[in-house]
N, C-alpha and C positions, 0 to 999 in steps of 0.2 A: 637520149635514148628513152625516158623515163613516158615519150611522150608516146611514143609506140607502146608501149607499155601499159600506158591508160589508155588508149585506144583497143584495145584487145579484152582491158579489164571490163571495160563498160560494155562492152560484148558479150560480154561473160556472164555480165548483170542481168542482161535481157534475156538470153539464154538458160539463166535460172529460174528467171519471169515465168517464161515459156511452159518451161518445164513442168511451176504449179499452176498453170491453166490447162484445163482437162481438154480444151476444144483442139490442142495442139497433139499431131502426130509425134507419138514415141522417138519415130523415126528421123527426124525433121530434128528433134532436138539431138537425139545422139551422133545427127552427122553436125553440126555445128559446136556440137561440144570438143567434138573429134576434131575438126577445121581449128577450131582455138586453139588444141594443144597443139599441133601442127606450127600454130603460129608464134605458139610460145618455143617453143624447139629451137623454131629460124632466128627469131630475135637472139634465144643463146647461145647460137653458135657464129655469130656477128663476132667482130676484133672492132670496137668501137669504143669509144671514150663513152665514160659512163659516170654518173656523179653521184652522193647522197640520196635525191630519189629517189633513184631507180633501185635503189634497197627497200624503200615501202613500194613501189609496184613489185616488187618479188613477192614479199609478205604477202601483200593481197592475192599472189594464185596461190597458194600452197593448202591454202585450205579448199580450193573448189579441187586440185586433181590427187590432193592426198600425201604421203608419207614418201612414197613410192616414188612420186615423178620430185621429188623433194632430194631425194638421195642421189637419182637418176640422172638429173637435168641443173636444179638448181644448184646443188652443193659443186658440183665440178665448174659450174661459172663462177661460183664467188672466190672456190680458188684458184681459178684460172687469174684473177684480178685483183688475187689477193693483198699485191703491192699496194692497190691504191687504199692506203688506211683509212682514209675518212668514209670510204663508201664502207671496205669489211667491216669497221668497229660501228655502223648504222644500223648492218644488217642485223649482226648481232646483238644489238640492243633491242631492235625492234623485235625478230625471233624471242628475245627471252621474255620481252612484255606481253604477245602473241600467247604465247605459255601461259604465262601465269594468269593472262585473262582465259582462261579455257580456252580459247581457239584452237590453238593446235595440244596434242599428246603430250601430258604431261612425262618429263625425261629425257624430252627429244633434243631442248635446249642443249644441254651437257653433252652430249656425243659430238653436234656439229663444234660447238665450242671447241671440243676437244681437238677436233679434225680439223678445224681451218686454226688453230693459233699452232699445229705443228708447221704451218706453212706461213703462218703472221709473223712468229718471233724471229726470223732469219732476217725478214725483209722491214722491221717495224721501224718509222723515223719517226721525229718530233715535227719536222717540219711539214709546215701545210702548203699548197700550193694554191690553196684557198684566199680571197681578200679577205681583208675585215673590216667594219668598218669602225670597231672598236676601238675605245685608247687606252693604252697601258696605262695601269696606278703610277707604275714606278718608269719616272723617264729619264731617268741618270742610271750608271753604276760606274764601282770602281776601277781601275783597271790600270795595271802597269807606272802605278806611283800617283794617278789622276783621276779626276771624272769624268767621262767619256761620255758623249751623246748616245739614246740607245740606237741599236739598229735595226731598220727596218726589214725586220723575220716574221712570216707566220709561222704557226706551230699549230698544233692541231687541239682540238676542244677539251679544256681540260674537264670541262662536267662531264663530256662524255665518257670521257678516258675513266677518272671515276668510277664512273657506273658501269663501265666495261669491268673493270678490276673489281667491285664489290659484288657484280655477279658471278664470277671468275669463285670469289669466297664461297658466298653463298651454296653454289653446288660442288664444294668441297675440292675443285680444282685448282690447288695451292700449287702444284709443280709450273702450271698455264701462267698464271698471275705473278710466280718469282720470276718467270723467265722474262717481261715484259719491266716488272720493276726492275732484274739486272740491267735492261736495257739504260732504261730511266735514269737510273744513277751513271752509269757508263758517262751517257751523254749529257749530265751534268757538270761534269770535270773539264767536258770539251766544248758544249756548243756556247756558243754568244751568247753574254751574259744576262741579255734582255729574258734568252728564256725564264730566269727566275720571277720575274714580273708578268708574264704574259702564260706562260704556264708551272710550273713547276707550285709557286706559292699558291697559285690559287686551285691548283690541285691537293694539296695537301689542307687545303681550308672545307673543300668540298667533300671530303674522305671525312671528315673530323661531323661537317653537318650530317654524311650519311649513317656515322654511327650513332648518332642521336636519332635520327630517324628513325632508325630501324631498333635500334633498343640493345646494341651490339658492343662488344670489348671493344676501346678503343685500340686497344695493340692485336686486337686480331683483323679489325680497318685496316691498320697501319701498321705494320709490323715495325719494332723499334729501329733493327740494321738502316729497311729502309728508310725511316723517318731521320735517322741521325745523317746519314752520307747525304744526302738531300740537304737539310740544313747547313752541315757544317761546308756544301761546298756553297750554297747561297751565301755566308760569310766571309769564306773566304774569297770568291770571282766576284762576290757581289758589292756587300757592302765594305771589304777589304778591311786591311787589317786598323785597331788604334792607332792614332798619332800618337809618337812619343814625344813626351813633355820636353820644351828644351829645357836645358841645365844651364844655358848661359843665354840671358835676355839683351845681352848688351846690342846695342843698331848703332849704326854709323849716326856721328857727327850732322847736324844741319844748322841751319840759322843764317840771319840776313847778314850782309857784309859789315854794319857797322858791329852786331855782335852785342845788341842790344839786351839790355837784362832781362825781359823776357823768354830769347833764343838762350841765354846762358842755364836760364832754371830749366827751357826745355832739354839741352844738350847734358841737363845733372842727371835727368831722368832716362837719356837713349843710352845713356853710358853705363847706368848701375846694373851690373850684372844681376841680382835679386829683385828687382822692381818691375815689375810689368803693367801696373799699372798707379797711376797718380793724380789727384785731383790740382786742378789748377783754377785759381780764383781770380778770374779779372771782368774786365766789360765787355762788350761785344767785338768792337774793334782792335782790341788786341787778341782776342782769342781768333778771329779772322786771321792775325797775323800770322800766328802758329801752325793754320792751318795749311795756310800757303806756303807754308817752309816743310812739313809734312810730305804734301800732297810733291814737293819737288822733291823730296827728299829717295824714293823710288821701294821705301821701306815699307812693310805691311804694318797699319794701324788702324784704330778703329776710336773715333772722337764722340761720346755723348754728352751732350749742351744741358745742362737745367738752369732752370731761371730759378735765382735765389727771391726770395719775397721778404719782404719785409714790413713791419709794422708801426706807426706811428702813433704815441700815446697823446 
C-alpha cells in the first residue's frame, strides 16, 4: 500500500512546486490539491494489508493538509488497524519525532497517543509476523529439567518498543505505558522462552542506554515492579533454577575383566562417596586404558591429561 502512498506524495511535491511559481493558476493548484485529498481519502478507506511504511507515507500528508484531515481521516485508519502492532508502534514513533522536529503542533503527539493505545493495549502481542534476518545472543534455555533448542518466534522490535514506552514517559502518560508493561510481564510467564533472548533482555538493555541518553532516573525508565517480574521470570523459564550439589558421589563399578590394578585404583575412586575428583599418575597407555573403561562405563565424567615434565641435571 505504502506505494500508492508515495505515488500521491510526489504529487503532492509538485503540487507545492506549482503553487510557488507565480506563472501557475491559483485555480489549477487548488483543484489538484483538492484531487490529492480525494485520493488520500480513497486509499483510507481501502481494507488492505498494510506494513511499517505506510506509517511514514501517513507522516508525510499530515503536514501538507493540516491538524484537521489528521483527526478526520488519518487517526480513524490507524485505529482501524490498530492490531497490526508493528505498523501503530511506527506511526507513533514517527508522529512523536515529527513533533519534536517542529513539523507538526507541538501537543498533538500526547492526545493521539493517548487515543490509539485505548485501542493498542487490548489487542497488544509480542509476537511479529515479521522475518528477521537476525540471530539471537541466547540460543539455549532451560526448560522442564533440560536445555531445550530455542524456538523459532518473531517478536516484535524491542528498540522500538523502547522508545514507544520512553515516549509514553516523557509526556507524562504513565497510565498508557503501565498498561503495556502489565502486558509485558503477563506474557513473560507464558510466552516461549526464547522471547527473553530475542526481546525481553534487550529491551530492558535499551531502556537502561535511553536513560543515559536523555539524562533521566533510571527507575523512572524502568520502573522497579517492572524491572524485577521481568528478571526474575527470565531466571526462572530461562536460565532455570541451580543444580543441587550431589551429597553422594559414589558411580557404579567398571573395569577390565581381568581386574587389573589400575581398574582396582579406578573403581577406589567411583565408589568413595566424598571424592569427586582424583589425580592418577601413570603413562599414556595406561591412562588410555581407564579411559576406555570410563567411556563403557555409561557414567558422566570428565578426564584432563597433563604432561608431567621433567628435568635432567
Amino acid at each position: 500500500m505504502h506505494l500508492r502512498w508515495e505515488a500521491v506524495v510526489e504529487t503532492l511535491k509538485a503540487r507545492n512546486a506549482r503553487q510557488q511559481d507565480p506563472s501557475s493558476p491559483i485555480s489549477d493548484v487548488d483543484a489538484l490539491r483538492d484531487m490529492l485529498r480525494e485520493q488520500f481519502e480513497a486509499i483510507l478507506s481501502l481494507n488492505v494489508t498494510i506494513c511499517k511504511l505506510d506509517a511514514q507515507a501517513i507522516i508525510d500528508t499530515i503536514q501538507a493538509y493540516g491538524q484537521g484531515f489528521l483527526f478526520k481521516n488519518i487517526l480513524p485508519f490507524v485505529k482501524k488497524h490498530v492490531a497490526d502492532v508493528a505498523f501503530t508502534r511506527t506511526f507513533l514513533i514517527l508522529l512523536f519525532g515529527a513533533e519534536h522536529n517542529g513539523t507538526l503542533k507541538a501537543g498533538l503527539s500526547k492526545n493521539i497517543y493517548r487515543d490509539v493505545f485505548a485501542d493498542l493495549v487490548p489487542s497488544f502481542k509480542i509476537e511479529s509476523d515479521l522475518n528477521t534476518e537476525k540471530r539471537p545472543k541466547y540460543d539455549h534455555y532451560y526448560v522442564d529439567g533440560g536445555i531445550s533448542q530455542q524456538a523459532d518466534v518473531n517478536f516484535i522490535d524491542p528498540t522500538e518498543l523502547a522508545d514507544l514506552l520512553d515516549h509514553c514517559r516523557s509526556m507524562g502518560l504513565l497510565k498508557e505505558r503501565g498498561a503495556i508493561m502489565d502486558q509485558l510481564v503477563a506474557a513473560s510467564t507464558t510466552v516461549d522462552p526464547s522471547a527473553f533472548g530475542k526481546l525481553f533482555i534487550p529491551l530492558l538493555t535499551r531502556m537502561v542506554q535511553l536513560s543515559r541518553i536523555k539524562n533521566s532516573s533510571l527507575t523512572d525508565t524502568i520502573p522497579r515492579p517492572f524491572f524485577e517480574n521481568i528478571v526474575n521470570a527470565y531466571v526462572l523459564r530461562y536460565v532455570g533454577p541451580e543444580p543441587e550439589r550431589p551429597r553422594d558421589w559414589t558411580q557404579a563399578r567398571t573395569g577390565c575383566r581381568s581386574g587389573c590394578a589400575d581398574c582396582s585404583l579406578l573403581n577406589g575412586f567411583l565408589t568413595n562417596p566424598k571424592e569427586r575428583v582424583r589425580g592418577f599418575s601413570m603413562a599414556e597407555k595406561r591412562r588410555r586404558h581407564l579411559e576406555n573403561q570410563l567411556a563403557g562405563s555409561g557414567a558422566p565424567w570428565t578426564l584432563n591429561a597433563e604432561v608431567a615434565h621433567t628435568r635432567s641435571l
